[in-house]
C-alpha positions as CSV (number, residue, x, y, z in Angstrom):
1,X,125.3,87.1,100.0
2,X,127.9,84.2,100.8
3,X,131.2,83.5,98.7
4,X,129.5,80.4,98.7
5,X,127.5,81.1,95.6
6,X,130.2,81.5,93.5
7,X,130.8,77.5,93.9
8,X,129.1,77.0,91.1
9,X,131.7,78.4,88.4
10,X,134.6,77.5,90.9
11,X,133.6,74.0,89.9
12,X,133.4,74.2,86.0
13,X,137.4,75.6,86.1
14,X,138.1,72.4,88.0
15,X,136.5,69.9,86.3
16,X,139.2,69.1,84.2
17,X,141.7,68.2,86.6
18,X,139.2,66.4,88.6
19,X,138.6,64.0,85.6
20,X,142.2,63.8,85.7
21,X,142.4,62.7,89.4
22,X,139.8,60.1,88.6
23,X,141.8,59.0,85.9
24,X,144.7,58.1,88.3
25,X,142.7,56.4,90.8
26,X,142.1,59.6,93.2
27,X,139.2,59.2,95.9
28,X,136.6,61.4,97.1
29,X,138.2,60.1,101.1
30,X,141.7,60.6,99.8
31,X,141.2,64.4,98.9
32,X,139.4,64.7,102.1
33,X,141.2,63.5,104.9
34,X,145.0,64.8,102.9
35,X,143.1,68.0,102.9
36,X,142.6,68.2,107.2
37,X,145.9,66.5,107.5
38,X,147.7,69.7,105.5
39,X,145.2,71.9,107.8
40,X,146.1,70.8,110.8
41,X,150.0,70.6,110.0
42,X,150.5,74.2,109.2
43,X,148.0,75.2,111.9
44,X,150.7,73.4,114.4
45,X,153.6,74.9,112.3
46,X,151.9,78.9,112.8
47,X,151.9,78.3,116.3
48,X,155.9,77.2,116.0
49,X,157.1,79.6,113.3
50,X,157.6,83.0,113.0
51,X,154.8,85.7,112.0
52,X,155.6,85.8,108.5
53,X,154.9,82.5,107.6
54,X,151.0,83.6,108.3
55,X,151.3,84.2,104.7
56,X,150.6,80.4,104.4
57,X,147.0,80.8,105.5
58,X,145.2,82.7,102.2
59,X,147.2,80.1,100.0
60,X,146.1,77.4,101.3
61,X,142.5,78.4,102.3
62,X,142.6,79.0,98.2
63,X,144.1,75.4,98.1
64,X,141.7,73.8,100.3
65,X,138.6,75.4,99.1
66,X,139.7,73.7,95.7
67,X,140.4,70.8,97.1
68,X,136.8,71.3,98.7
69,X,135.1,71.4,95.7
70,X,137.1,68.6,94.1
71,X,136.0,66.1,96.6
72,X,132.2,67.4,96.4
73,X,132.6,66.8,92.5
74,X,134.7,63.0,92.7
75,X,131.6,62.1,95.3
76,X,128.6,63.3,92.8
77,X,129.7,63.0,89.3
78,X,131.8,60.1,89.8
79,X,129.8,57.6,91.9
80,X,132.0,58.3,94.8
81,X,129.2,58.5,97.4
82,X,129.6,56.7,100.9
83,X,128.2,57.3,103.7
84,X,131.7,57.2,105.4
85,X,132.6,60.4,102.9
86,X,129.7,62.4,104.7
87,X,130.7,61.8,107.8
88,X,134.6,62.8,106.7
89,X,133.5,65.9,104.7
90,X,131.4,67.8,107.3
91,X,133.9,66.2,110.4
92,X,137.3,67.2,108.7
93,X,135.8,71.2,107.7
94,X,135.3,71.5,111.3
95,X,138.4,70.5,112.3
96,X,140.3,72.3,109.8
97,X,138.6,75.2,110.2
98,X,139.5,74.9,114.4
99,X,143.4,74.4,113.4
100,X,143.5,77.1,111.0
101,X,142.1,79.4,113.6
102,X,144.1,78.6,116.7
103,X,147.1,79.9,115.6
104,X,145.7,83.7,115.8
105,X,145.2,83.0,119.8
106,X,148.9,83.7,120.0
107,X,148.9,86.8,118.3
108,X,148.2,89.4,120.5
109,X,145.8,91.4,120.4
110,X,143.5,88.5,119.7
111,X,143.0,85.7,122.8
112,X,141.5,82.9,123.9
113,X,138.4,84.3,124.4
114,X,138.0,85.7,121.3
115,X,139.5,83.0,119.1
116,X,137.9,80.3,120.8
117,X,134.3,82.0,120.3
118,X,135.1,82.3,116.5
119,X,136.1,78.7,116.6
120,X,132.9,77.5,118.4
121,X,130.6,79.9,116.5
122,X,132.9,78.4,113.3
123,X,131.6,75.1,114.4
124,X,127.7,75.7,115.0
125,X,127.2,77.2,111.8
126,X,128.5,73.9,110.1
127,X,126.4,71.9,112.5
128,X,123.5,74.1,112.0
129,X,123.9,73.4,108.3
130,X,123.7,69.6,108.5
131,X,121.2,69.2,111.1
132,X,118.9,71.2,108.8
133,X,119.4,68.0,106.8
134,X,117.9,66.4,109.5
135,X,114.6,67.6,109.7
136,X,114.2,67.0,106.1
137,X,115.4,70.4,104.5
138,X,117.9,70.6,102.2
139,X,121.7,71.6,103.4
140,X,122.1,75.0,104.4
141,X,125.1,77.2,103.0
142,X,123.4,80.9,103.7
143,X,125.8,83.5,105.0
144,X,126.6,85.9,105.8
145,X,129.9,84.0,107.8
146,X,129.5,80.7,106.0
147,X,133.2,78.6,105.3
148,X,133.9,80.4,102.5
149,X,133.5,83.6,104.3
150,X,135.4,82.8,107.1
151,X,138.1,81.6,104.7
152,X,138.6,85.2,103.0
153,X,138.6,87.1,106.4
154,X,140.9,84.9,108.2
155,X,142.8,85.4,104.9
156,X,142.7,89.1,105.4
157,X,143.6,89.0,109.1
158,X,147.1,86.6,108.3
159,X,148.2,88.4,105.8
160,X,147.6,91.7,107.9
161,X,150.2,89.4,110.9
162,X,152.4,88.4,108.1
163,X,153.0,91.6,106.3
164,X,153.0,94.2,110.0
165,X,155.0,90.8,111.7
166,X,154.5,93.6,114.8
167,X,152.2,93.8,117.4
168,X,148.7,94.8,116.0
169,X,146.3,97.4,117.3
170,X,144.1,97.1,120.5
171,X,140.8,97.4,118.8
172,X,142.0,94.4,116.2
173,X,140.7,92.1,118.5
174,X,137.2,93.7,117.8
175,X,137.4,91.7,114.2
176,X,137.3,88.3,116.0
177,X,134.3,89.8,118.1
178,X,132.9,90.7,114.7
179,X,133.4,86.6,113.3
180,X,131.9,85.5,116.3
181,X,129.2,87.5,115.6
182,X,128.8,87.1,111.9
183,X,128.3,84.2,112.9
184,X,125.9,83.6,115.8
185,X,124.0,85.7,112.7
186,X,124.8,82.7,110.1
187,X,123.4,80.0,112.7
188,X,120.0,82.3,112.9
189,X,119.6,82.4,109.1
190,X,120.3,78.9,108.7
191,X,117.7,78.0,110.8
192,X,114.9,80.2,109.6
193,X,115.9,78.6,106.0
194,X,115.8,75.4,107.0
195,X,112.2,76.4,108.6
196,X,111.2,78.0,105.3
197,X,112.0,75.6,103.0
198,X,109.9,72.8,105.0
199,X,106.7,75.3,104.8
């Protein structure tokens, strides 16, 4: 199971305002490239700011994966498709996804260790998923640590630094072990899908 399958009916509440967007001239590329932009600024603003202002993170993770969607929808049902938008969409997740994380290196008890596994692990998934692609399979979203995913518990975990805004427990730095993990586990099943679909 994967937040990602709940996609689906995210994008039917949206619809509306994306015919909207489309109305005022909005892009597929536009919505894309703001949303990393955004990303990486409060990324590089957490690292700055006090503890509380964590709190940012689960809104806008909400924010982006609308935003997310809303591209995905402008590109499909809008004739929005380029090839430069496919190279922008699975580039600017990564790179999000990196900024959003690095801010929790500097809140102890997580490290550089641990935060930069997640963010590597983070980052093979999504590879994993396109290069399925690749060898002729379709694109993989399985879970069980897919974006969506990540998004919710990285959600969790700021809200936990914004609310505390004091030094967490030891074993806290066991949850980014536990991403990492998730998943090493999420690059596995992506691959054995991508191998079972071609059979």
């Amino acid at each position: 199971m994967t937040i990602y399958a709940l996609k689906g009916r995210f994008q039917g509440i949206l619809r509306p305002a994306v015919r909207g967007m489309v109305w005022i001239g909005v892009r597929a590329n536009h919505v894309t490239i703001a949303a990393c932009l955004v990303s990486i600024a409060i990324g590089a603003l957490l690292i700055l700011l006090d503890r509380v202002w964590f709190a940012l993170i689960p809104i806008w993770m909400f924010l982006r994966m609308a935003l997310n969607a809303i591209d995905g929808m402008l590109a499909r049902e809008f004739n929005q498709k380029s090839a430069l938008g496919g190279y922008l969409n699975e580039l600017t997740d990564v790179l999000s996804d990196a900024a959003l994380y690095l801010p929790f290196a500097f809140v102890p008890p997580f490290n550089w260790m641990s935060v930069t596994a997640a963010i590597f692990a983070s980052a093979l998934t999504e590879m994993t998923g396109v290069v399925s692609v690749m060898i002729g399979a379709s694109r993989r979203y399985d879970g069980p640590m897919g974006k969506s995913d990540r998004a919710f518990v990285f959600s969790l975990l700021a809200i936990w630094i914004s609310v505390t805004r004091a030094t967490l427990p030891r074993w806290a730095n066991v949850i980014m072990w536990a991403i990492t993990a998730a998943a090493a586990l999420t690059v596995v099943r992506r691959i054995r899908g991508g191998l079972e679909e071609l059979t």
